[in-house]
N, C-alpha and C positions, 0 to 999 in steps of 0.2 A: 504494500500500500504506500507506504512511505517512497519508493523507487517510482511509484507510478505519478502522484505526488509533486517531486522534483521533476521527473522528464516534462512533465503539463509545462509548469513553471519557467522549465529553461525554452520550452517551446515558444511560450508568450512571448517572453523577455527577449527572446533573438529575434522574434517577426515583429516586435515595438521597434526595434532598433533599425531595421527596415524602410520604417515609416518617418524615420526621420528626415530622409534623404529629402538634398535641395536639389531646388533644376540646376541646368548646366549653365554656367560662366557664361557669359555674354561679351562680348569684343567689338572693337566698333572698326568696318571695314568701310574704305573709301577707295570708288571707283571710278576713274577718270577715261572718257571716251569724247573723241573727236571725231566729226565727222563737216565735210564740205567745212570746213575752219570755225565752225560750232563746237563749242568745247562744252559738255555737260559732264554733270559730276554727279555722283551717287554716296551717299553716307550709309551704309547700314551696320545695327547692331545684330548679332546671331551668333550661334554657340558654335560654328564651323565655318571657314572660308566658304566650304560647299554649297551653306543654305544662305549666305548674303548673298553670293554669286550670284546664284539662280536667281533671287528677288530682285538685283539689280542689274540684270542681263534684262529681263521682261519689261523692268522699267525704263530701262536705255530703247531698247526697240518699240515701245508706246510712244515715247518721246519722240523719237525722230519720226515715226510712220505718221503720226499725228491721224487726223479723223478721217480721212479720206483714203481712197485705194492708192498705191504706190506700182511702179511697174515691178518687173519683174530685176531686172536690172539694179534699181534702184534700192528694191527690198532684199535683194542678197549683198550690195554693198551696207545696208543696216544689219545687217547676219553678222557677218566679218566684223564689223565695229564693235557690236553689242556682243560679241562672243570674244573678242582680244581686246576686254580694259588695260588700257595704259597705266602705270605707277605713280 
């Protein structure tokens, strides 16, 4: 009883310890893109280069495609840009 008892106990106390956990670290990524001598800039914060990237790759190519259709030419030079931010 006593063994059964103790195992309960350390079961809780190891899965509370669990629940403590914080999110992950947040870093602030700055991403610079030119294009036709427009120079835009992207600030984001996120726990990995990976997921600022992505967020400010899609905001870089909103930005420049702007509301209207673009050609086909014109939208694979926003590809290229918005996929190789500059430092």
């Amino acid at each position: 009883m006593k063994a059964l008892l103790t195992i309960a106990l350390l079961t809780v106390s190891c899965s509370s310890f669990a629940w403590t956990s914080k999110g992950a670290p947040t870093k602030e990524f700055t991403f610079k893109y030119k294009l036709s001598g427009q120079v835009f800039e992207v600030k984001r914060s996120a726990a990995s280069y990976e997921e600022a990237f992505e967020v400010a790759a899609d905001t870089c190519f909103k930005h420049y495609k702007g509301a209207g259709k673009v050609s086909e030419d014109r939208g694979l030079d926003i590809i290229d840009v918005c996929a190789n931010p500059r430092s």
